[in-house]
Chimera marker file (.cmm) of the C-alpha trace (Angstrom):
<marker_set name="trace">
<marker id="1" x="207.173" y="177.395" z="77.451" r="1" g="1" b="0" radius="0.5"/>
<marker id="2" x="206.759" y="180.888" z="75.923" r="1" g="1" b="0" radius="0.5"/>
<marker id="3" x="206.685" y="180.889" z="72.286" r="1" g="1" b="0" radius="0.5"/>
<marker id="4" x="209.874" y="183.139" z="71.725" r="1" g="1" b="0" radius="0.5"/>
<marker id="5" x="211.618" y="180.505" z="74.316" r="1" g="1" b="0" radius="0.5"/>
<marker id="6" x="210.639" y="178.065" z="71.873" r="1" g="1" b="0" radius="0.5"/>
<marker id="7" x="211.429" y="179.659" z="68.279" r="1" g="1" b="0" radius="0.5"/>
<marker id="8" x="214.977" y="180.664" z="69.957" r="1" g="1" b="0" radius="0.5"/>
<marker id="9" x="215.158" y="176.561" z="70.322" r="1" g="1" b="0" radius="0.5"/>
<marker id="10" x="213.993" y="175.510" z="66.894" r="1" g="1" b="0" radius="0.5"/>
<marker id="11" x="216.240" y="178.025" z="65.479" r="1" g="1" b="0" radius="0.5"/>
<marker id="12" x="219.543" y="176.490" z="67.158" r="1" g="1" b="0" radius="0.5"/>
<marker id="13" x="218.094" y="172.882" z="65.596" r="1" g="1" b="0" radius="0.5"/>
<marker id="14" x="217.358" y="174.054" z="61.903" r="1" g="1" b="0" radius="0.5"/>
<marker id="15" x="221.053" y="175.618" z="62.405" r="1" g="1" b="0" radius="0.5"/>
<marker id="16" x="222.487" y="172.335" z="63.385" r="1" g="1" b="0" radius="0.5"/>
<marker id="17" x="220.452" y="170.688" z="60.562" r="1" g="1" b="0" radius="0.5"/>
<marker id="18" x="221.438" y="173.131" z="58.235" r="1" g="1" b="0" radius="0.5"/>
<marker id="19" x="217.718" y="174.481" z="57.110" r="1" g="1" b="0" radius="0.5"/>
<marker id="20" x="218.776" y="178.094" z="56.260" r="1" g="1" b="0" radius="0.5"/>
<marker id="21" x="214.692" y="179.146" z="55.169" r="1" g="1" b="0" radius="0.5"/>
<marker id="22" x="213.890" y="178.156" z="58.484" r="1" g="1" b="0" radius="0.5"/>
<marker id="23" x="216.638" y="179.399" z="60.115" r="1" g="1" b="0" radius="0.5"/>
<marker id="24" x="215.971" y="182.699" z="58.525" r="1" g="1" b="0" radius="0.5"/>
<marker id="25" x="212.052" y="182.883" z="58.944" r="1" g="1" b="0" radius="0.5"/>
<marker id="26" x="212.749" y="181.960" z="62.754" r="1" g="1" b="0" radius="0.5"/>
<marker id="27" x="214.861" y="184.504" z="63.110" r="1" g="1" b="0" radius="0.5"/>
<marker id="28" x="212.546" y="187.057" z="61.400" r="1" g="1" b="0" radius="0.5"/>
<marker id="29" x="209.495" y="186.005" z="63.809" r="1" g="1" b="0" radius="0.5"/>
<marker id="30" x="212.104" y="186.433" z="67.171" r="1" g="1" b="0" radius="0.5"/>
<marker id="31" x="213.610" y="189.884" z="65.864" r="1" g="1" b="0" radius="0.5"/>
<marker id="32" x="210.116" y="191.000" z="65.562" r="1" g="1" b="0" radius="0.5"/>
<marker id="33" x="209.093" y="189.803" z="68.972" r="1" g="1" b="0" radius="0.5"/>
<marker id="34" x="212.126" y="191.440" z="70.701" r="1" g="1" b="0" radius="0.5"/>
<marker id="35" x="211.694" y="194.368" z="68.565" r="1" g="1" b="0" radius="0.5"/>
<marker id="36" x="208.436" y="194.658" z="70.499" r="1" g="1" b="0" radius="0.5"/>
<marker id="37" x="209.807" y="194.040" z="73.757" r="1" g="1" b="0" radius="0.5"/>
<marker id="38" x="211.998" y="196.825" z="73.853" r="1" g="1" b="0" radius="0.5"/>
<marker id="39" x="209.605" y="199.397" z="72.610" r="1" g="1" b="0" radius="0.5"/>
<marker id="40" x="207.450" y="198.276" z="75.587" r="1" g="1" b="0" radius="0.5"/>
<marker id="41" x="210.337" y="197.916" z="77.922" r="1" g="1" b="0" radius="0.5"/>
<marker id="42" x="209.321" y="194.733" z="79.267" r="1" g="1" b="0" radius="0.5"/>
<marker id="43" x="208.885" y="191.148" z="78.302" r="1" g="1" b="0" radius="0.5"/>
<marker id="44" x="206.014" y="190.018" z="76.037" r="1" g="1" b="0" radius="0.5"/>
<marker id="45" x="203.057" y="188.181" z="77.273" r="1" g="1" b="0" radius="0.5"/>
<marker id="46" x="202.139" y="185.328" z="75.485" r="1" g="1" b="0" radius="0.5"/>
<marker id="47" x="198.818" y="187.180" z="73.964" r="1" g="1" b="0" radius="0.5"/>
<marker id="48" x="201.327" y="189.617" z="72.740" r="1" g="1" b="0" radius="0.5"/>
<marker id="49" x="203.591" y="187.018" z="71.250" r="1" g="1" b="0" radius="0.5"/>
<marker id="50" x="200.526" y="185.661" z="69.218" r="1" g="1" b="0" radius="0.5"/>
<marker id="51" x="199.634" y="189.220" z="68.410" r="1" g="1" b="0" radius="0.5"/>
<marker id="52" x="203.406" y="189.646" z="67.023" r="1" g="1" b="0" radius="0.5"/>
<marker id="53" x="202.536" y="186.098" z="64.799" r="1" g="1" b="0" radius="0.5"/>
<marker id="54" x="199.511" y="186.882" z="64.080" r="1" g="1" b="0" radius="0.5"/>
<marker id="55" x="200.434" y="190.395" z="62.228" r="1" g="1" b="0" radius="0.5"/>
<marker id="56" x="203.289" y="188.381" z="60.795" r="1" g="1" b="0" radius="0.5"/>
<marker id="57" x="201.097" y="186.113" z="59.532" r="1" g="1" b="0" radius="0.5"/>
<marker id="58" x="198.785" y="188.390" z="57.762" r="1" g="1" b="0" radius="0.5"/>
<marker id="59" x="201.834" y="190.262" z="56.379" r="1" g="1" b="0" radius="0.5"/>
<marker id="60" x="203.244" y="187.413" z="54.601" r="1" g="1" b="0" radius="0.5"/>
<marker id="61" x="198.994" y="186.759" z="53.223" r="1" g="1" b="0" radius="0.5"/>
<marker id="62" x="199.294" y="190.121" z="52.013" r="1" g="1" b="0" radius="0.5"/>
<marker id="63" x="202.296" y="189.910" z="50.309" r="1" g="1" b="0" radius="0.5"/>
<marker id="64" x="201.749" y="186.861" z="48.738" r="1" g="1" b="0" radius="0.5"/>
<marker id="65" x="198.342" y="188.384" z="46.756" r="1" g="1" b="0" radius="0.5"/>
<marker id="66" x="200.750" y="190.772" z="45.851" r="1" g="1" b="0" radius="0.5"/>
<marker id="67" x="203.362" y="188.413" z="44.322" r="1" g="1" b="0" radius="0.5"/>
<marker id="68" x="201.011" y="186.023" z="42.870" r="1" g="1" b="0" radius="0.5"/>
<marker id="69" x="199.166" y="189.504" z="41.183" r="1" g="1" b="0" radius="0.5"/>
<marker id="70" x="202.501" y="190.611" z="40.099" r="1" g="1" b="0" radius="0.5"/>
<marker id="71" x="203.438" y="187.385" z="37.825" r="1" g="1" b="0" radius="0.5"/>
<marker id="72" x="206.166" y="186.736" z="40.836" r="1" g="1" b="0" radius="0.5"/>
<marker id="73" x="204.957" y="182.475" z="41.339" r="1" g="1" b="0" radius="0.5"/>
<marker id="74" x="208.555" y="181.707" z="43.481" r="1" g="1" b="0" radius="0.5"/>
<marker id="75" x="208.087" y="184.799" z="45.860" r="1" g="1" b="0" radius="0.5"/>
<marker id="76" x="205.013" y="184.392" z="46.324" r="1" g="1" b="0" radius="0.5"/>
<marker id="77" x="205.385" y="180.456" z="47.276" r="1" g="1" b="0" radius="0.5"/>
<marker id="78" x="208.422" y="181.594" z="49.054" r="1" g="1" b="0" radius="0.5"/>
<marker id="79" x="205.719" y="183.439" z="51.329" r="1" g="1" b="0" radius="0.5"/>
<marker id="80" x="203.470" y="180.742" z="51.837" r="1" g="1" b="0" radius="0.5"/>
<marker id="81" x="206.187" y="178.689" z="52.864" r="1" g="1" b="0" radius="0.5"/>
<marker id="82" x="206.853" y="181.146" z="55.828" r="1" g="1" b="0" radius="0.5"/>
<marker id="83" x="203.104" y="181.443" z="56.771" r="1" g="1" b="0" radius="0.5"/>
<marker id="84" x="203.067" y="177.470" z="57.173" r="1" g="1" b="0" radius="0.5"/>
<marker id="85" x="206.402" y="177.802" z="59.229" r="1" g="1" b="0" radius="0.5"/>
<marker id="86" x="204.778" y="180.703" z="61.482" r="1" g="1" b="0" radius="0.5"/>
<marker id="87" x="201.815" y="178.637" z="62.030" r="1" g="1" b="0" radius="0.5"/>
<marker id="88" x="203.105" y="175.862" z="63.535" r="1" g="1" b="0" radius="0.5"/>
<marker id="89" x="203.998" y="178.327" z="66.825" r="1" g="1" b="0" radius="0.5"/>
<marker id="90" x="199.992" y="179.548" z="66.440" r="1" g="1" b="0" radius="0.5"/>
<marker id="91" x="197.834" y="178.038" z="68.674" r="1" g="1" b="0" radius="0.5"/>
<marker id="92" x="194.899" y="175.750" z="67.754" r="1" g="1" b="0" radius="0.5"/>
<marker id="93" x="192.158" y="177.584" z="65.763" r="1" g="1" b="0" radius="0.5"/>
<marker id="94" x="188.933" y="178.212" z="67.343" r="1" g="1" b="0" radius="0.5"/>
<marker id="95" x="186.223" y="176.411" z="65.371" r="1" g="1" b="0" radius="0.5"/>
<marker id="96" x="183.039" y="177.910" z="63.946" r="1" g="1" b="0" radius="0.5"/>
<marker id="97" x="181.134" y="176.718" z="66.859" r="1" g="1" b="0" radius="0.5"/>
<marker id="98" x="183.105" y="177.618" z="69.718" r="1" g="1" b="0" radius="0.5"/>
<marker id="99" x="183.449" y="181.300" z="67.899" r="1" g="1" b="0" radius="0.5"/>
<marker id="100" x="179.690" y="181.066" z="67.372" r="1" g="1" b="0" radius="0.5"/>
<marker id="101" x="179.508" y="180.420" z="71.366" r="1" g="1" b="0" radius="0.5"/>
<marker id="102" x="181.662" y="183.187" z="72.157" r="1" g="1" b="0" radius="0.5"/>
<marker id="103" x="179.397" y="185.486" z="69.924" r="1" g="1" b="0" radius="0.5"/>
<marker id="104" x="176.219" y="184.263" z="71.420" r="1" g="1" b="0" radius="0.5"/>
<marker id="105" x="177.582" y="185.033" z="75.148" r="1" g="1" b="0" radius="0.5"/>
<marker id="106" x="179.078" y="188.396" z="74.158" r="1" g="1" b="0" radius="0.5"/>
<marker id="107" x="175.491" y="189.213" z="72.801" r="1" g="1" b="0" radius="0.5"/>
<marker id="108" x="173.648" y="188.318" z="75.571" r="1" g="1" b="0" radius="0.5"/>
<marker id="109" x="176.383" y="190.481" z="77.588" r="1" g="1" b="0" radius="0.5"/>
<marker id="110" x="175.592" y="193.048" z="75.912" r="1" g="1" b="0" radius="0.5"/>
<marker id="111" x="171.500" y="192.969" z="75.649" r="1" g="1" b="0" radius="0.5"/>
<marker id="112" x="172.397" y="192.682" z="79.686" r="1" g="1" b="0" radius="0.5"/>
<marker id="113" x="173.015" y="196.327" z="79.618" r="1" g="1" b="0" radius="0.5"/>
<marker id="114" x="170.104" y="197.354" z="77.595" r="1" g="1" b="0" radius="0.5"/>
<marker id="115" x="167.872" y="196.759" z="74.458" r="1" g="1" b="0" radius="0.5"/>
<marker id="116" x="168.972" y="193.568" z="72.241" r="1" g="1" b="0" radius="0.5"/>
<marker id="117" x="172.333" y="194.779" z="70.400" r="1" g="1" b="0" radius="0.5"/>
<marker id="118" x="171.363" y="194.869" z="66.432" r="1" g="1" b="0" radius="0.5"/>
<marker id="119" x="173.815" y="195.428" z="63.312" r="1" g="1" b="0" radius="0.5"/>
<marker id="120" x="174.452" y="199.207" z="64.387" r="1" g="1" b="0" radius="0.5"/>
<marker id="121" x="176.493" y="197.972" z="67.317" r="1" g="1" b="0" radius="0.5"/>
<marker id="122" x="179.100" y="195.855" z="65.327" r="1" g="1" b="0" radius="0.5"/>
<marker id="123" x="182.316" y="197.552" z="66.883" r="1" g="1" b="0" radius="0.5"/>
<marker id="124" x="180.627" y="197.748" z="70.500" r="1" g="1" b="0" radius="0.5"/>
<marker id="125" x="180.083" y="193.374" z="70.116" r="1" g="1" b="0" radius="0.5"/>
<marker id="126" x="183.342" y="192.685" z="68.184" r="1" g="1" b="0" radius="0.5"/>
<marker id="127" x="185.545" y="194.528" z="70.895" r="1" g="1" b="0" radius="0.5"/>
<marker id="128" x="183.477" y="192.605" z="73.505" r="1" g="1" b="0" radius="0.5"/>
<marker id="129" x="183.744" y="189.208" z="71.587" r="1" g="1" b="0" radius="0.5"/>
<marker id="130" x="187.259" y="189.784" z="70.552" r="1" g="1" b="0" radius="0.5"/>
<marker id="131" x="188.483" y="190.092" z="74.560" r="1" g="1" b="0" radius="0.5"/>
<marker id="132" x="186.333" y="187.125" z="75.504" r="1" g="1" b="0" radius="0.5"/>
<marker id="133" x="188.144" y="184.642" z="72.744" r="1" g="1" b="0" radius="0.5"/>
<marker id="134" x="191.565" y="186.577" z="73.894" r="1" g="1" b="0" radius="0.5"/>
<marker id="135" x="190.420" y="185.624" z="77.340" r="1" g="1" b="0" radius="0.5"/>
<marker id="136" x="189.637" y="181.985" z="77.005" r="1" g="1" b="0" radius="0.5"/>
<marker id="137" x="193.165" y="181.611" z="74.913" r="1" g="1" b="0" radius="0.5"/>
<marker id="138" x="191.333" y="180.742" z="71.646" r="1" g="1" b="0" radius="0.5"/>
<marker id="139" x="192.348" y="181.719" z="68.380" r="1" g="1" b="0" radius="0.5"/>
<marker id="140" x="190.508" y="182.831" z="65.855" r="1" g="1" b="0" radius="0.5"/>
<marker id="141" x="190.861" y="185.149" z="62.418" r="1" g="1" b="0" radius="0.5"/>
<marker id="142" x="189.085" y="188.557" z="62.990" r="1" g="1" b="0" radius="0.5"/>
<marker id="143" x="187.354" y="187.645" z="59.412" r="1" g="1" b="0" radius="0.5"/>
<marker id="144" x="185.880" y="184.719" z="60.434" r="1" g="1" b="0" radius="0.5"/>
<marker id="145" x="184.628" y="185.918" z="63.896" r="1" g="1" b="0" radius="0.5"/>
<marker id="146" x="183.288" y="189.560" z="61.817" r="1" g="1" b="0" radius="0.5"/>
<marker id="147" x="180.778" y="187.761" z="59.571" r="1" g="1" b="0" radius="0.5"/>
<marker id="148" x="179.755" y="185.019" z="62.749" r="1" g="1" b="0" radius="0.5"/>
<marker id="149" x="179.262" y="188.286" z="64.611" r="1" g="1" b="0" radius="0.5"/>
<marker id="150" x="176.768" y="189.751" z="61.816" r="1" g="1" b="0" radius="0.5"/>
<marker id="151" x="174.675" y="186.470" z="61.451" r="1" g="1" b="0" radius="0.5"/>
<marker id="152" x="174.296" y="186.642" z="64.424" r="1" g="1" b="0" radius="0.5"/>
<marker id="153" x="173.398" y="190.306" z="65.588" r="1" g="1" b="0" radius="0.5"/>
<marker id="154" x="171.176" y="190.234" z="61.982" r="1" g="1" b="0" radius="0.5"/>
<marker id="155" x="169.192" y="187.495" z="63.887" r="1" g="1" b="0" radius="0.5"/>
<marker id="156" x="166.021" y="188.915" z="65.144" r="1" g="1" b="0" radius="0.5"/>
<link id1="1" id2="2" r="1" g="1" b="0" radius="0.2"/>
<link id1="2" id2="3" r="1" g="1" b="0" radius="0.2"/>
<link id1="3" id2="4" r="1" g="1" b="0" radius="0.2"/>
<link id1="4" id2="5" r="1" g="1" b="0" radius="0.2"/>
<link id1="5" id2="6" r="1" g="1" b="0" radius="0.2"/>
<link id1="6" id2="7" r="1" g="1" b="0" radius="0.2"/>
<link id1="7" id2="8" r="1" g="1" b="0" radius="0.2"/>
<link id1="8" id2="9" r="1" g="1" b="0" radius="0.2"/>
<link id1="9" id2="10" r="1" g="1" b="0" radius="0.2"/>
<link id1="10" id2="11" r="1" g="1" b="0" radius="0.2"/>
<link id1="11" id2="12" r="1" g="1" b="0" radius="0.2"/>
<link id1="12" id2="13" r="1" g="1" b="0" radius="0.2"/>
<link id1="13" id2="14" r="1" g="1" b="0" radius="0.2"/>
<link id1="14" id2="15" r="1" g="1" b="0" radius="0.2"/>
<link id1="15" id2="16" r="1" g="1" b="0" radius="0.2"/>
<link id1="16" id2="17" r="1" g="1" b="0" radius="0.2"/>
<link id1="17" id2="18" r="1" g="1" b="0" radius="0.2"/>
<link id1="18" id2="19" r="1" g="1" b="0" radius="0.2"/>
<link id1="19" id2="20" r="1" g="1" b="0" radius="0.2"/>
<link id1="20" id2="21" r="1" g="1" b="0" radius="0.2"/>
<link id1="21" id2="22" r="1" g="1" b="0" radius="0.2"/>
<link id1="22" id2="23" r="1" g="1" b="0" radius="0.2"/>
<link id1="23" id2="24" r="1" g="1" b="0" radius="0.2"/>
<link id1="24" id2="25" r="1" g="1" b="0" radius="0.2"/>
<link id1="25" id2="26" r="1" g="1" b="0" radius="0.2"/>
<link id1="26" id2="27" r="1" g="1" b="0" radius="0.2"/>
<link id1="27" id2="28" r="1" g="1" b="0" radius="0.2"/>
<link id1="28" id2="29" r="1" g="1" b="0" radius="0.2"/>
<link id1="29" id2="30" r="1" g="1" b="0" radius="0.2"/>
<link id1="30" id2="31" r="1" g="1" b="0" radius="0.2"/>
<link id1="31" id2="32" r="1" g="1" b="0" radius="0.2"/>
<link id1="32" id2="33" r="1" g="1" b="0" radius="0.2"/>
<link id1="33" id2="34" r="1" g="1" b="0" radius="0.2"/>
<link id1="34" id2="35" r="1" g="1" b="0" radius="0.2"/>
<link id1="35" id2="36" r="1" g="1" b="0" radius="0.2"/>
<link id1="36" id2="37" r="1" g="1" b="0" radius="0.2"/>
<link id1="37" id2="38" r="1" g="1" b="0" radius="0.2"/>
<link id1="38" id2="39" r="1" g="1" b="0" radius="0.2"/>
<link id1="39" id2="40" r="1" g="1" b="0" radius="0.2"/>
<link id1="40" id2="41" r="1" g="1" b="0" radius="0.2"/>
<link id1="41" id2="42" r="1" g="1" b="0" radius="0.2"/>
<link id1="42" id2="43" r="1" g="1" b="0" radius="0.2"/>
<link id1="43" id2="44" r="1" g="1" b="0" radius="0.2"/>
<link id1="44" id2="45" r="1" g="1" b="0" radius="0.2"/>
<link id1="45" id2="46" r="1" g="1" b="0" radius="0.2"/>
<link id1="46" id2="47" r="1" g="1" b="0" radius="0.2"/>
<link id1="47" id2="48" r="1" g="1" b="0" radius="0.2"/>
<link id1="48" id2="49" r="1" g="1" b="0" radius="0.2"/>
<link id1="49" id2="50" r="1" g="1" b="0" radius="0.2"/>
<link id1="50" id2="51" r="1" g="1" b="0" radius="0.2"/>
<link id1="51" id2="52" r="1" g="1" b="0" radius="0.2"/>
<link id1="52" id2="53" r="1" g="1" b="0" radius="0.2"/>
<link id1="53" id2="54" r="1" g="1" b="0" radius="0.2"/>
<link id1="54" id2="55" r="1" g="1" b="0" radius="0.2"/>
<link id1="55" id2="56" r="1" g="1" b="0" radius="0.2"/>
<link id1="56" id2="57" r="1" g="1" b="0" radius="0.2"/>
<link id1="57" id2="58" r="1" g="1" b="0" radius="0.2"/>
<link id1="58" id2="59" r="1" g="1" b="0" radius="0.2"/>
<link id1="59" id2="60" r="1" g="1" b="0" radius="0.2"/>
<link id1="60" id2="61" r="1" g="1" b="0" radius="0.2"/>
<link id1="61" id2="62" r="1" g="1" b="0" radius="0.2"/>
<link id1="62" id2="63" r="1" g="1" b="0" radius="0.2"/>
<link id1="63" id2="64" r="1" g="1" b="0" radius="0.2"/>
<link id1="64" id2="65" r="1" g="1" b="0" radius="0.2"/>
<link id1="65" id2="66" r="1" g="1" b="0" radius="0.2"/>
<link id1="66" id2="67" r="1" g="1" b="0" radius="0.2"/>
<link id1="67" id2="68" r="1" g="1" b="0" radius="0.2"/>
<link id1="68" id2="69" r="1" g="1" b="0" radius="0.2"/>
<link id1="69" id2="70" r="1" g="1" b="0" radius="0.2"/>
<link id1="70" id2="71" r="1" g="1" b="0" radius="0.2"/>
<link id1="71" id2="72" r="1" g="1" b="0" radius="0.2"/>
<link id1="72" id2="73" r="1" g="1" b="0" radius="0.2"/>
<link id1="73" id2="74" r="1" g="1" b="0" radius="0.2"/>
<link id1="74" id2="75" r="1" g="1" b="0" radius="0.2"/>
<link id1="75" id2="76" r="1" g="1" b="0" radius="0.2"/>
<link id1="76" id2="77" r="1" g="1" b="0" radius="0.2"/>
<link id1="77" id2="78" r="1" g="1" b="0" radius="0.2"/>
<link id1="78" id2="79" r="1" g="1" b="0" radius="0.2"/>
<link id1="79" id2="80" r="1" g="1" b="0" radius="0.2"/>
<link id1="80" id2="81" r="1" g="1" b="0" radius="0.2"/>
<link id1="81" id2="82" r="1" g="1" b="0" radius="0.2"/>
<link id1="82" id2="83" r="1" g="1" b="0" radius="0.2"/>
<link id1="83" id2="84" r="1" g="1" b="0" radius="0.2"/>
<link id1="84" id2="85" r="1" g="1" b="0" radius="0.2"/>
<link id1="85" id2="86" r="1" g="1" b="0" radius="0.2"/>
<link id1="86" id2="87" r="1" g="1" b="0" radius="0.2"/>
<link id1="87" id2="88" r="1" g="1" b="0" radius="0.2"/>
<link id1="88" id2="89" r="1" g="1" b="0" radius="0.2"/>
<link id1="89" id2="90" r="1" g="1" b="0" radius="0.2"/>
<link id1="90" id2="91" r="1" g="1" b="0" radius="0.2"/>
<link id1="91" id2="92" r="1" g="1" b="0" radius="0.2"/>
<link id1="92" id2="93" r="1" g="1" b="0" radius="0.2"/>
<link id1="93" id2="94" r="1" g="1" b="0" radius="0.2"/>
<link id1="94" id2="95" r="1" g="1" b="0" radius="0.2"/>
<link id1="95" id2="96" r="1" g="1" b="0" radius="0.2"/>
<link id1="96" id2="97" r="1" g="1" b="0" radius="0.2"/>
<link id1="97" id2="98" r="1" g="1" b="0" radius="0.2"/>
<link id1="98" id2="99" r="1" g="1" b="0" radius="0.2"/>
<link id1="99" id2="100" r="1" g="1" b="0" radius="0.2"/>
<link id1="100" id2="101" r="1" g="1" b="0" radius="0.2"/>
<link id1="101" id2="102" r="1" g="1" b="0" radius="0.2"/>
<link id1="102" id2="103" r="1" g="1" b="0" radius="0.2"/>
<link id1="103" id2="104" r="1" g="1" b="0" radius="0.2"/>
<link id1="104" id2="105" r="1" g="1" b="0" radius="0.2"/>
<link id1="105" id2="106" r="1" g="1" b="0" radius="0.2"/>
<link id1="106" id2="107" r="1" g="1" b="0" radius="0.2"/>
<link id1="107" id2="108" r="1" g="1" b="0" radius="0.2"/>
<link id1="108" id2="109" r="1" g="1" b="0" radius="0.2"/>
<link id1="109" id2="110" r="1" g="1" b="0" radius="0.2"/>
<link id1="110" id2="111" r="1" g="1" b="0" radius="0.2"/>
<link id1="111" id2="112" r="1" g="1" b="0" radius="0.2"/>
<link id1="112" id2="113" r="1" g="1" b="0" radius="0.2"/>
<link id1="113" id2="114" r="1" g="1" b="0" radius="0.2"/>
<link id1="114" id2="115" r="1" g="1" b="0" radius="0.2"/>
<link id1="115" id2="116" r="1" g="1" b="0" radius="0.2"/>
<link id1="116" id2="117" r="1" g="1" b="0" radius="0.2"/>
<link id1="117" id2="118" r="1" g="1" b="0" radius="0.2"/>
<link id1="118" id2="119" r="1" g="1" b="0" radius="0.2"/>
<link id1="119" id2="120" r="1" g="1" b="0" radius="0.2"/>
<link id1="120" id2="121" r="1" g="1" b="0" radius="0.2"/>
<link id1="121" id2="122" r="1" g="1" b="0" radius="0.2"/>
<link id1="122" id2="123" r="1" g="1" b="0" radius="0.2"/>
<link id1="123" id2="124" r="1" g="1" b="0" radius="0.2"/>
<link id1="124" id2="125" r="1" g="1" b="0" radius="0.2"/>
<link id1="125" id2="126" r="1" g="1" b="0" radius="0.2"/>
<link id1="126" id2="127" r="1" g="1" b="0" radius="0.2"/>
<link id1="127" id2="128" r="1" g="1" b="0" radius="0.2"/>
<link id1="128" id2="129" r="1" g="1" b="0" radius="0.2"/>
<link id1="129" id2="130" r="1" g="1" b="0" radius="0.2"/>
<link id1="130" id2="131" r="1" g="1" b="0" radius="0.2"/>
<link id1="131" id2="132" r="1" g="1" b="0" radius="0.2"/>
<link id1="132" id2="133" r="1" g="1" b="0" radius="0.2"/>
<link id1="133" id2="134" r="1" g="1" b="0" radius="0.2"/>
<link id1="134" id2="135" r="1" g="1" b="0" radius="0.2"/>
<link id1="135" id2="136" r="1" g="1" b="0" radius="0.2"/>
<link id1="136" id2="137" r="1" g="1" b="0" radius="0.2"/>
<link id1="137" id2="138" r="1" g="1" b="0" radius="0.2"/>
<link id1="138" id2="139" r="1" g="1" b="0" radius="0.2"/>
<link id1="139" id2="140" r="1" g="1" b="0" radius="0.2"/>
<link id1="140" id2="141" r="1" g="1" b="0" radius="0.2"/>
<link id1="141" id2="142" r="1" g="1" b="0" radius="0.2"/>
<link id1="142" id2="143" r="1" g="1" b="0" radius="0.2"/>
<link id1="143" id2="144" r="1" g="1" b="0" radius="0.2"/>
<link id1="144" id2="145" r="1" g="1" b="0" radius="0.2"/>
<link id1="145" id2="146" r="1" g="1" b="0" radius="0.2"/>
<link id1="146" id2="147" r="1" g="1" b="0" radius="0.2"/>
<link id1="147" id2="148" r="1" g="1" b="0" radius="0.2"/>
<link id1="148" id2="149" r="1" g="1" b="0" radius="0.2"/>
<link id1="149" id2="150" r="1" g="1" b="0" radius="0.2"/>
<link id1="150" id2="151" r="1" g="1" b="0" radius="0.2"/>
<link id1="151" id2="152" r="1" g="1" b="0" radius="0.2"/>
<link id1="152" id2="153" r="1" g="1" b="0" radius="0.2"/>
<link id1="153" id2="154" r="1" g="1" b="0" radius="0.2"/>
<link id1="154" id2="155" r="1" g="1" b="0" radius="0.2"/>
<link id1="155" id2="156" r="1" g="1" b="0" radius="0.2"/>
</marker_set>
């Protein structure tokens, strides 16, 4: 089941159960996902539904650094509260290992096509590696993968 499909069903159950934050934050996640669809003109894949989380996801990070710098506690709780809620729809995260897998291949890709890739060639290897984990329908935070990526091209 798509993950829009399946926020438009939680949101009719936390309306029967009377959970307006959820309701709400459900509602926020789908409006953003069909806002995308119509500026594509055509429905979402499910990469692009994760995208649409994902940037949701980092929003509500963002603006709870801001909160919790401003003195603002409740808001900022208020927007942790939404990131676990978001979450849940996320899929699994990609551990350390299988990232560090997906680095190591991407490498070895890449010294394929010519000398060994070295620190210089950062955004040439991250683009690769971030397609690959795409591909394989892991998930992973671009931090996390960006300093796995520089261990690993630092290695000689």
């Amino acid at each position: 089941m798509a993950i829009s499909e399946q926020i438009g069903k939680d949101i009719i159950t936390a309306m029967k159960a009377k959970e307006p934050f959820k309701v709400e934050t459900l509602r926020m996640a789908k409006s953003a996902m069909k806002s995308k669809e119509i500026d594509k003109r055509e429905p979402l894949t499910d990469a692009e539904e994760i995208s649409t989380l994902q940037t949701m996801i980092k929003q509500r990070k963002d603006a709870a650094e801001q909160f919790a710098k401003g003195n603002r506690p409740e808001l900022s709780a208020k927007e942790h509260e939404e990131i676990k809620l978001l979450e849940i729809y996320m899929p699994q995260t990609a551990g350390d290992d299988e990232i560090r897998a997906v680095v190591q291949g991407a490498i070895a890709h890449l010294a394929k096509e010519g000398s060994k890739p070295g620190p210089k060639d950062m955004g040439a290897a991250m683009r690769v590696v971030q397609s690959r984990i795409m591909a394989s329908g892991l998930h992973a935070d671009n931090k996390t993968v960006s300093s796995i990526l520089k261990e690993e091209l630092a290695k000689d």
